[in-house]
N, CA and C atoms as an extended XYZ file, in Angstrom:
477
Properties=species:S:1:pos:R:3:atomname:S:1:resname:S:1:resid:I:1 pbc="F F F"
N       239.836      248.092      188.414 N   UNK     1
C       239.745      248.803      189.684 CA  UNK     1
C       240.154      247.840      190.796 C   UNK     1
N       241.084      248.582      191.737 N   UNK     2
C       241.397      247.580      192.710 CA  UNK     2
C       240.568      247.532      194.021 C   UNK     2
N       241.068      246.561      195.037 N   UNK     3
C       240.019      246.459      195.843 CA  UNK     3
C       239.685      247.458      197.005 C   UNK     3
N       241.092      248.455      196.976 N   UNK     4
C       241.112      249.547      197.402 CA  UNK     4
C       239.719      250.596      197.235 C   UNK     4
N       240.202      250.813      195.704 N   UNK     5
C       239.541      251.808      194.982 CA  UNK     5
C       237.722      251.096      195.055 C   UNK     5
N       237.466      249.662      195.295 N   UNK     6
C       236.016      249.623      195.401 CA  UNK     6
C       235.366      250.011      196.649 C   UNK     6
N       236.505      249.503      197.447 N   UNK     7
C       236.478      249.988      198.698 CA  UNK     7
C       236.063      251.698      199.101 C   UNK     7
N       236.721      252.065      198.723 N   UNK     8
C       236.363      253.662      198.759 CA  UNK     8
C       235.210      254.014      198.243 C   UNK     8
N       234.945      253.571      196.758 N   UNK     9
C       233.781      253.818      196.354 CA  UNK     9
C       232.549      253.918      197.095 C   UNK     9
N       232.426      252.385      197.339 N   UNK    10
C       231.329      251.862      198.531 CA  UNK    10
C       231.457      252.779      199.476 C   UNK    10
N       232.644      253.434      200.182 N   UNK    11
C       232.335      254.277      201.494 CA  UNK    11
C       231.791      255.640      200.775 C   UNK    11
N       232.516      256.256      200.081 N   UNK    12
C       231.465      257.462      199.646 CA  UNK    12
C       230.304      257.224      199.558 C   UNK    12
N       229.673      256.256      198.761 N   UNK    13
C       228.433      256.243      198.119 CA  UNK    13
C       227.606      256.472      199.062 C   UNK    13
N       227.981      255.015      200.454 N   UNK    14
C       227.248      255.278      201.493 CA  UNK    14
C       226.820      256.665      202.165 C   UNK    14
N       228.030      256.969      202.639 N   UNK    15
C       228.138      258.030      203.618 CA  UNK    15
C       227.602      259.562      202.595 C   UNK    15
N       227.880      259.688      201.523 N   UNK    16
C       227.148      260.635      200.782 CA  UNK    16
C       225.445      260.761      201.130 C   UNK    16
N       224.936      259.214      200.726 N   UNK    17
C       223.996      258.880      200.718 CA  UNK    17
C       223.415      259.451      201.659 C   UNK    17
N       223.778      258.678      203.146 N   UNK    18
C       223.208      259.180      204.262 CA  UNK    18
C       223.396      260.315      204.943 C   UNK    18
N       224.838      261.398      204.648 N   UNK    19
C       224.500      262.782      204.824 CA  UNK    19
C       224.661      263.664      203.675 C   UNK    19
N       224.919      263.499      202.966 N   UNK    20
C       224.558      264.766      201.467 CA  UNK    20
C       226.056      264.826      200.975 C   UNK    20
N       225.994      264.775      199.812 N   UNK    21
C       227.313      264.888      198.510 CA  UNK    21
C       227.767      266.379      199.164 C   UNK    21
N       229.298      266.617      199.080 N   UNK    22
C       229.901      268.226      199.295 CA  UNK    22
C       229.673      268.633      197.904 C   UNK    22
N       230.046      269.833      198.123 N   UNK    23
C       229.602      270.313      196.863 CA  UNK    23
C       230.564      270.132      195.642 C   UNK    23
N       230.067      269.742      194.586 N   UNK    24
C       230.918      269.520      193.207 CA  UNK    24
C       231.473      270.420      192.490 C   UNK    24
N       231.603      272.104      192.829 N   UNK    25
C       231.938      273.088      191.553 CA  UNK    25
C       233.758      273.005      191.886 C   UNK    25
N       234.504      272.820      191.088 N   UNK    26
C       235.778      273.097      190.559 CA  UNK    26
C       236.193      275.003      191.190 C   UNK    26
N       236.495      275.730      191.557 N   UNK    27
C       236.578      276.930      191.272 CA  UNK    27
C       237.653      277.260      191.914 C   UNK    27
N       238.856      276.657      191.618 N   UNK    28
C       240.179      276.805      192.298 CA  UNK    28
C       240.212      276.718      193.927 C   UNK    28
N       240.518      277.490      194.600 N   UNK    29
C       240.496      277.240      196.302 CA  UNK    29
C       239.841      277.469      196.910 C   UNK    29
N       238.293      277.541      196.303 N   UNK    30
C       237.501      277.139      197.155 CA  UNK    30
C       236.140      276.951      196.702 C   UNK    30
N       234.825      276.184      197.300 N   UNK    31
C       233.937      275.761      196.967 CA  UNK    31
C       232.621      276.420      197.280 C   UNK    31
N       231.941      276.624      196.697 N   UNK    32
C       230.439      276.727      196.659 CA  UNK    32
C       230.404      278.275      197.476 C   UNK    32
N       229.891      278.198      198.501 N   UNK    33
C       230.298      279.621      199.319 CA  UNK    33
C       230.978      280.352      199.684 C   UNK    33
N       232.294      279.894      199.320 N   UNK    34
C       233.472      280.093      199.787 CA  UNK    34
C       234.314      279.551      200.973 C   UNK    34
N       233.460      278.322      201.381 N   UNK    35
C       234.559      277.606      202.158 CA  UNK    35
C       235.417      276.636      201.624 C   UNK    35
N       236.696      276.840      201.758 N   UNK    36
C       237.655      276.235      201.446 CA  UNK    36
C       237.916      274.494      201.462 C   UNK    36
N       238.020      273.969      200.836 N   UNK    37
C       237.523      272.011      200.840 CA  UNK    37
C       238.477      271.959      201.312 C   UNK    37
N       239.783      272.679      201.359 N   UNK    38
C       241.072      272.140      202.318 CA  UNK    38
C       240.366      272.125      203.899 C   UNK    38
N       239.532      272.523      204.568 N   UNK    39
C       238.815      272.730      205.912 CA  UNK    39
C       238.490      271.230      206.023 C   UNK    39
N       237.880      270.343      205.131 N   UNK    40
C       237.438      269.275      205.478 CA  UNK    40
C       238.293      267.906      205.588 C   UNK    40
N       239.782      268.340      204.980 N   UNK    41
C       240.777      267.793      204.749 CA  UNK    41
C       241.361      267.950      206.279 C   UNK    41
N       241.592      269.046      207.015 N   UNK    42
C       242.174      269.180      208.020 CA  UNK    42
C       241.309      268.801      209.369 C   UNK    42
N       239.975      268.786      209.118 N   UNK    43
C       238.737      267.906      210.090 CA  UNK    43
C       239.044      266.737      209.687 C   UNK    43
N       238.890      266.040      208.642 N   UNK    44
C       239.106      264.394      208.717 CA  UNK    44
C       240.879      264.526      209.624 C   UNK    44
N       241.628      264.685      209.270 N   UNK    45
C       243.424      264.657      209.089 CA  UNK    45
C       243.111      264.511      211.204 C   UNK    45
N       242.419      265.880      211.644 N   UNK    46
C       242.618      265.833      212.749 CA  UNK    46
C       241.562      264.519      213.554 C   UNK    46
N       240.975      264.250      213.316 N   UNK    47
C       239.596      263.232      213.646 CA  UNK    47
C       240.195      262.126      213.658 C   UNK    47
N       241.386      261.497      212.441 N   UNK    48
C       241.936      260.613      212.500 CA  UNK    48
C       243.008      260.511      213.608 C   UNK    48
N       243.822      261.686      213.776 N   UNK    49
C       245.067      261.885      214.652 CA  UNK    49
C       244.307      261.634      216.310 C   UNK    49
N       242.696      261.854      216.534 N   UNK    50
C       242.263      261.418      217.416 CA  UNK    50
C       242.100      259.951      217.930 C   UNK    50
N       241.844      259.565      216.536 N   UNK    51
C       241.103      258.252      216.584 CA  UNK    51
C       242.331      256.843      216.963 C   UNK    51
N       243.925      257.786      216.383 N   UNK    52
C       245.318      256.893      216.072 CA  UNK    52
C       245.367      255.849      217.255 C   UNK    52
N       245.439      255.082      217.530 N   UNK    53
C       246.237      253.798      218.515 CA  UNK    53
C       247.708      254.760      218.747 C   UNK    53
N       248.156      254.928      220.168 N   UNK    54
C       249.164      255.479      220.614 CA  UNK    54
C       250.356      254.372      220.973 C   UNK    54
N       251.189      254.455      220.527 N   UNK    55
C       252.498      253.456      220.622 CA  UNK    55
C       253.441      253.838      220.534 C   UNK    55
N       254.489      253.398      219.630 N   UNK    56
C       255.931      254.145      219.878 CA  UNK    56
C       256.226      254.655      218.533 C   UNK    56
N       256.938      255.069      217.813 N   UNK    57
C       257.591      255.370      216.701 CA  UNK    57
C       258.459      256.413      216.716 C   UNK    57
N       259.341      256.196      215.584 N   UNK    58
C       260.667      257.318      215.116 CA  UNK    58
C       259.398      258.523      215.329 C   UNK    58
N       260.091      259.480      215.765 N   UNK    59
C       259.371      260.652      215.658 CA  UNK    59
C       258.023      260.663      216.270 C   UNK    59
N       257.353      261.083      215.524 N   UNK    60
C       256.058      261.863      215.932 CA  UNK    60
C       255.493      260.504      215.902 C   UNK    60
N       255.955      259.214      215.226 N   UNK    61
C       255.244      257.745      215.330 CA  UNK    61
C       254.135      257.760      213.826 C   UNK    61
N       253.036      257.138      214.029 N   UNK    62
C       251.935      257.166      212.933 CA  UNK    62
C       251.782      258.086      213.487 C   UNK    62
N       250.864      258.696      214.622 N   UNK    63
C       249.879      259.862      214.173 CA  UNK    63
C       250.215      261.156      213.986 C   UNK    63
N       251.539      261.182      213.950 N   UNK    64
C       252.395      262.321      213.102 CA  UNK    64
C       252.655      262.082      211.896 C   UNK    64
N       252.309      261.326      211.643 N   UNK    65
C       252.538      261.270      209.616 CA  UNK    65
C       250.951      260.991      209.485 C   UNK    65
N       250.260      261.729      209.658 N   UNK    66
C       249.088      261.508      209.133 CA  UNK    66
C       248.544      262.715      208.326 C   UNK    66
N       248.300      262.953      207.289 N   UNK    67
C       248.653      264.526      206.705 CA  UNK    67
C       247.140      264.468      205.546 C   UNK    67
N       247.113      264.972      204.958 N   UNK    68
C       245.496      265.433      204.025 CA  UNK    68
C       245.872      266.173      202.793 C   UNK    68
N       245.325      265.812      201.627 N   UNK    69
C       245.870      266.893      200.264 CA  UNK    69
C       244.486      266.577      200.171 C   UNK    69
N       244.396      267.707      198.840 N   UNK    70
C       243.463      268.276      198.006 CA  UNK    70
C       243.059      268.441      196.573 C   UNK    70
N       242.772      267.418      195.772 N   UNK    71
C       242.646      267.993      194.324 CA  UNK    71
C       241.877      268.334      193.863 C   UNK    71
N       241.688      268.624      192.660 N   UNK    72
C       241.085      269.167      191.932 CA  UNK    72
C       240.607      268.427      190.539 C   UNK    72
N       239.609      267.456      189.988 N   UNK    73
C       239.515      267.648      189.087 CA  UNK    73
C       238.309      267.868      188.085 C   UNK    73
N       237.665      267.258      187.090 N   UNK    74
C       236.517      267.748      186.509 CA  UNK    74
C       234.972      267.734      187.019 C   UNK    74
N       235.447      266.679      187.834 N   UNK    75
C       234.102      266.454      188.415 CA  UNK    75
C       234.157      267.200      190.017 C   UNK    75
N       234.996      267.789      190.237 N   UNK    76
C       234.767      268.694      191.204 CA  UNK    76
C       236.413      268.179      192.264 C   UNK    76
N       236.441      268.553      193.373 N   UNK    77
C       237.273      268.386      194.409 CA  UNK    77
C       237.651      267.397      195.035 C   UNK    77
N       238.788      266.681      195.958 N   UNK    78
C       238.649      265.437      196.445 CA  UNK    78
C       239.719      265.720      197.171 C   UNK    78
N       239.666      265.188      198.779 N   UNK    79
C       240.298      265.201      199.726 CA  UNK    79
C       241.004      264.161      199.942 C   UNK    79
N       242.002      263.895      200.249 N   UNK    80
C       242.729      262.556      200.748 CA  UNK    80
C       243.200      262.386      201.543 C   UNK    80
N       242.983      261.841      203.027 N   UNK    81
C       243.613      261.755      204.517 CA  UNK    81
C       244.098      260.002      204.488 C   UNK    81
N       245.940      260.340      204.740 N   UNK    82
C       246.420      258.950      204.753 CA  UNK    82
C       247.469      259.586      205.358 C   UNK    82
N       248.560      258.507      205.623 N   UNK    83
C       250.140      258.561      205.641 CA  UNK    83
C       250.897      257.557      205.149 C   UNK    83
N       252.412      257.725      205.106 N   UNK    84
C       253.071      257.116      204.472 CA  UNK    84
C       254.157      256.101      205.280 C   UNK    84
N       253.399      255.641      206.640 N   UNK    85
C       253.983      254.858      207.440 CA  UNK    85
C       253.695      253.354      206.492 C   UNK    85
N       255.267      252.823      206.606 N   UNK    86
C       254.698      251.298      205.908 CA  UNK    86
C       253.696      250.243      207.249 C   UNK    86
N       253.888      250.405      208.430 N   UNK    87
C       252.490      249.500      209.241 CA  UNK    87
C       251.241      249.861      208.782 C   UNK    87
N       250.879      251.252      208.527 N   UNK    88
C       249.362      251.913      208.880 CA  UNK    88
C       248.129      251.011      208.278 C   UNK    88
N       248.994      250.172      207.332 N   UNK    89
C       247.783      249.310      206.995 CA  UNK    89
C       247.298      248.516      208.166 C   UNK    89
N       248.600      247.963      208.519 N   UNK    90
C       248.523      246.855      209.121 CA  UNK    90
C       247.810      246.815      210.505 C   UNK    90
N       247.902      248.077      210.887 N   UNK    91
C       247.103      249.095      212.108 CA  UNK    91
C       245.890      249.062      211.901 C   UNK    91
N       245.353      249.611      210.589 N   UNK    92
C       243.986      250.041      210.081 CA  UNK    92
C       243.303      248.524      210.117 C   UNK    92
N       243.522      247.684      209.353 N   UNK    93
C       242.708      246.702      208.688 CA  UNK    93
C       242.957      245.273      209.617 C   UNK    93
N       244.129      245.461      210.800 N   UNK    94
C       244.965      243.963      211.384 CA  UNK    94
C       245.430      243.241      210.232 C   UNK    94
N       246.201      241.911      210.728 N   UNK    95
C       247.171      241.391      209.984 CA  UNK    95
C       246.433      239.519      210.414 C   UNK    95
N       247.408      238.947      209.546 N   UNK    96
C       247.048      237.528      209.341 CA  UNK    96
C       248.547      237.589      210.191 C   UNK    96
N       248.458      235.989      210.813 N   UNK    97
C       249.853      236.021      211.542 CA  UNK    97
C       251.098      235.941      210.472 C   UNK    97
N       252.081      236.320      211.025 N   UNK    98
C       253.601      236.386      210.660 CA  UNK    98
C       254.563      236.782      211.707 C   UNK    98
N       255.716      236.235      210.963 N   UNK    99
C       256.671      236.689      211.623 CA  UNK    99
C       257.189      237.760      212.119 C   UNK    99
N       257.311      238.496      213.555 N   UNK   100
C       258.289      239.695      213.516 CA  UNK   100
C       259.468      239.422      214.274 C   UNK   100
N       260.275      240.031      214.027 N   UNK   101
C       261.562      239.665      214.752 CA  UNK   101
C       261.753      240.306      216.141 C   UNK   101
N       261.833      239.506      217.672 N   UNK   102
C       261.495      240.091      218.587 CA  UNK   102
C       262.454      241.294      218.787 C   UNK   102
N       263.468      241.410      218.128 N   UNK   103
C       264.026      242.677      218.472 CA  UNK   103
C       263.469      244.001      218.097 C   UNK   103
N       262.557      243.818      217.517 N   UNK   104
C       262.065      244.807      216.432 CA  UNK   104
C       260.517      245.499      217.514 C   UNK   104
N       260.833      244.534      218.704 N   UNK   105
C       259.464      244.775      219.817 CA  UNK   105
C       259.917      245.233      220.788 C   UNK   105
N       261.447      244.944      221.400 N   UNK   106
C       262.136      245.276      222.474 CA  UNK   106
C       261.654      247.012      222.923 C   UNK   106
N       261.647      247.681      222.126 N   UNK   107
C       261.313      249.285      222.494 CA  UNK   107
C       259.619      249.133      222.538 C   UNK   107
N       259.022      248.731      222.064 N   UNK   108
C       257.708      249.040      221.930 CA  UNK   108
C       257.284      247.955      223.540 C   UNK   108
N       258.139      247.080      223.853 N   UNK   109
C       257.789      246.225      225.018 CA  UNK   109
C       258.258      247.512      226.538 C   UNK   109
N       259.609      248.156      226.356 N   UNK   110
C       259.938      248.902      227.157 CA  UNK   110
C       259.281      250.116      227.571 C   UNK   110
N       258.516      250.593      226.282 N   UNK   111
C       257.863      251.715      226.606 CA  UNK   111
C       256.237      251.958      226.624 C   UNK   111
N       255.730      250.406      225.884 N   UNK   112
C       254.340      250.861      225.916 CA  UNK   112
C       253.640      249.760      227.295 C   UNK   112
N       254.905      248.504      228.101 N   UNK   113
C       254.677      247.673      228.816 CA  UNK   113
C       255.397      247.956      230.356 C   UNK   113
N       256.298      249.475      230.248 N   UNK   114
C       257.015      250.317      231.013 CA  UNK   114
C       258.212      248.640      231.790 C   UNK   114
N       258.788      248.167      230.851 N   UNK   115
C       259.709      246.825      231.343 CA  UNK   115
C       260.539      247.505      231.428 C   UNK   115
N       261.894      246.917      232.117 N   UNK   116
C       263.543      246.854      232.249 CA  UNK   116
C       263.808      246.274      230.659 C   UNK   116
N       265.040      246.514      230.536 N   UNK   117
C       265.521      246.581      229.273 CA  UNK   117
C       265.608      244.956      229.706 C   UNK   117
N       265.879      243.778      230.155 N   UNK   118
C       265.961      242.318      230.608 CA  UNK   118
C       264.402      241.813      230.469 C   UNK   118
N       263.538      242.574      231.011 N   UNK   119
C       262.355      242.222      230.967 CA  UNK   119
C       261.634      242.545      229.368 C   UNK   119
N       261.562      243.560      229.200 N   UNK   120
C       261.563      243.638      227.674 CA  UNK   120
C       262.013      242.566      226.805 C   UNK   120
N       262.784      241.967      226.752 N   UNK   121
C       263.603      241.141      226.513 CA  UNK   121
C       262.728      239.924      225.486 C   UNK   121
N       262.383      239.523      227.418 N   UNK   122
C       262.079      238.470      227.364 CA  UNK   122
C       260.647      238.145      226.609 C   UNK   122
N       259.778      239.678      227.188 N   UNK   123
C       258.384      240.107      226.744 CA  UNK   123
C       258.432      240.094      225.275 C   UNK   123
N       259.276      241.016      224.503 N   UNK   124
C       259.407      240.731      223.201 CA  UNK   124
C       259.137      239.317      222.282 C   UNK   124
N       259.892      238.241      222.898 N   UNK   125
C       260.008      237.020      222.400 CA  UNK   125
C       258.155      236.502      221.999 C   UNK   125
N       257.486      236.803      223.432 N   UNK   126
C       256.529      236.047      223.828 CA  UNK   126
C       255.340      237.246      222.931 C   UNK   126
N       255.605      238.402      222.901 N   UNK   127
C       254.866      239.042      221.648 CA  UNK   127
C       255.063      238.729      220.266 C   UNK   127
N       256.603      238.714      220.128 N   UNK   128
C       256.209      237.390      218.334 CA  UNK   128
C       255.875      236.419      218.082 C   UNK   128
N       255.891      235.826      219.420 N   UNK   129
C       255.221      234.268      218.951 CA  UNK   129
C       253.987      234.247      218.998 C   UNK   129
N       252.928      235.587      219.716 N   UNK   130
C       251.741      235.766      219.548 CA  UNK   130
C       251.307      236.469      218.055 C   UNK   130
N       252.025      237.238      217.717 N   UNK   131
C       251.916      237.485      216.470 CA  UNK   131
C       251.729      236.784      215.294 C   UNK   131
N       253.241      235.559      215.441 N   UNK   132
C       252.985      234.938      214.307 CA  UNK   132
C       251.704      233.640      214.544 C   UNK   132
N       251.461      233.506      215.930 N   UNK   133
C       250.076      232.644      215.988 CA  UNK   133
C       248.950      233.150      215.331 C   UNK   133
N       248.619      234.765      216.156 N   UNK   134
C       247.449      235.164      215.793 CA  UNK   134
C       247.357      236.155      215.182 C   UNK   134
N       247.967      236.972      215.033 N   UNK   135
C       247.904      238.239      213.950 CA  UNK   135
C       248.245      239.481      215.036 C   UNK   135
N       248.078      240.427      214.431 N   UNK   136
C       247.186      241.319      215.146 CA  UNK   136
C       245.974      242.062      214.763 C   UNK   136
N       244.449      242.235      215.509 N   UNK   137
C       243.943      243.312      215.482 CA  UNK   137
C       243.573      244.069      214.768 C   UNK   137
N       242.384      244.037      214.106 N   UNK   138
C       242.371      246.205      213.427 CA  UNK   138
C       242.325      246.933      214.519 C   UNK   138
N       242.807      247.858      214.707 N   UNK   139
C       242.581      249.031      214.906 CA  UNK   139
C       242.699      250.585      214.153 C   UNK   139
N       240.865      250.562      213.507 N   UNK   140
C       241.020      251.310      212.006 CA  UNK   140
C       240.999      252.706      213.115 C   UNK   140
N       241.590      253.593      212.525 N   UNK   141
C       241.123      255.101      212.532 CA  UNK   141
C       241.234      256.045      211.782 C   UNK   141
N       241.782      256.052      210.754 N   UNK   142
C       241.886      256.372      209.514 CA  UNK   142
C       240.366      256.651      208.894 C   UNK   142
N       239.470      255.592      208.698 N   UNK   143
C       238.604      255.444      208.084 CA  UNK   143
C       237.383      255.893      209.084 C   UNK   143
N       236.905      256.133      210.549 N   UNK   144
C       236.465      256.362      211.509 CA  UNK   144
C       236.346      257.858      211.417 C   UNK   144
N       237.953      258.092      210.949 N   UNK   145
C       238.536      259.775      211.431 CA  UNK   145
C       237.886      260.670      210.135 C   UNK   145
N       237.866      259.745      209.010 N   UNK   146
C       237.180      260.702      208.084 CA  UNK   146
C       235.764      260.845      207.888 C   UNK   146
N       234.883      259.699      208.793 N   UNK   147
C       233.554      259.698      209.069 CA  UNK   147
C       233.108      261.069      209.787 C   UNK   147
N       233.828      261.106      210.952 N   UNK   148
C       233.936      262.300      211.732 CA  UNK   148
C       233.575      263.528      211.809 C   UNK   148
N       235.390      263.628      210.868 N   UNK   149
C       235.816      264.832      210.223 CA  UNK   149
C       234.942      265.292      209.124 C   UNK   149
N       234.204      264.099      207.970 N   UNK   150
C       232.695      264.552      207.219 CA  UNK   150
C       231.437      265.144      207.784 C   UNK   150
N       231.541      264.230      209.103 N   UNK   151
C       229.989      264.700      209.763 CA  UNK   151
C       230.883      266.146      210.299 C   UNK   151
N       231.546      266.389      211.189 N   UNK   152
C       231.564      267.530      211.806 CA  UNK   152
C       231.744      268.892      210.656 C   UNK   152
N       232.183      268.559      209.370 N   UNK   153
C       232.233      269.593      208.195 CA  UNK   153
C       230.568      269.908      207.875 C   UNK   153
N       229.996      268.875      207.889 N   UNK   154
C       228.667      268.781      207.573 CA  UNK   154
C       227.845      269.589      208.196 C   UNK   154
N       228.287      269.204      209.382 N   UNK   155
C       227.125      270.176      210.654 CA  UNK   155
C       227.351      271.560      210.503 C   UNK   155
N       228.662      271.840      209.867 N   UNK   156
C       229.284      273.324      210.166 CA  UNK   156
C       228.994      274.107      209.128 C   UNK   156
N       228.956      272.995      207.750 N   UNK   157
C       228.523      274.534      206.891 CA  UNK   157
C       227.297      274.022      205.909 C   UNK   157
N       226.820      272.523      206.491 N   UNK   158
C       225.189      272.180      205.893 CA  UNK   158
C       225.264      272.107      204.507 C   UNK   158
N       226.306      271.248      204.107 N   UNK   159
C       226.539      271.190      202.586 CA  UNK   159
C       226.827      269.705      202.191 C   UNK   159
């Protein structure tokens, strides 16, 4: 088991612990009373899209690729809220320092530091060399967003 997967463990166990296991029956699309476990998928999914650090990206950025599935297996149901941005780790958990290449900051200096494309520039430089000094930061929400999105499922249908 990786350190992922202990990782997770430990957070269910807890958070089960302290507000109550969802319910375990299998019964195709939907659970116990008939609310649908995809509901708790789209409360965490949105809780996280709250919780996202706002910056720049292609498109919708991270908190547009942040999406939720649903399986199914013997031991009952399981939700999964992630995306498939290659940073989001690096967002979630912060980083040990390294290198980035200041060009690779020039837009994120122009638009999240509102610079001239000259000023950007220069700002860029002086953000990788902070990087590769000090890292950056967690800023988890991922893991926050599905705390949330559990408690607010919780309150709603007391399961």
């Amino acid at each position: 088991m990786n350190t992922f997967d202990k990782d997770l463990e430990t957070f269910a166990k807890k958070t089960f612990k302290a507000n109550g296991a969802p319910p375990r029956k299998p019964n195709g699309a939907s659970s116990g009373g008939g609310i649908p476990p995809n509901v708790l998928g789209f409360l965490c999914q949105n809780a996280a899209k709250k919780a996202c650090p706002r910056g720049v990206g292609k498109g919708a950025g991270l908190m547009g690729s942040i999406r939720n599935e649903m399986h199914i297996n013997k031991r009952g149901w399981v939700v999964i809220v992630g995306t498939n941005q290659k940073y989001a780790e690096g967002v979630e958990m912060g980083t040990k320092p390294h290198y980035v290449p200041p060009e690779d900051l020039e837009l994120w200096c122009r638009r999240k530091l509102n610079l001239s494309a000259s000023e950007a520039r220069s700002a860029s430089y002086a953000v990788s060399n902070k990087i590769s000094k000090e890292g950056t930061k967690a800023q988890p929400f991922l893991l926050p967003g599905c705390i949330a999105g559990f408690k607010k499922w919780k309150s709603r249908y007391g399961r």
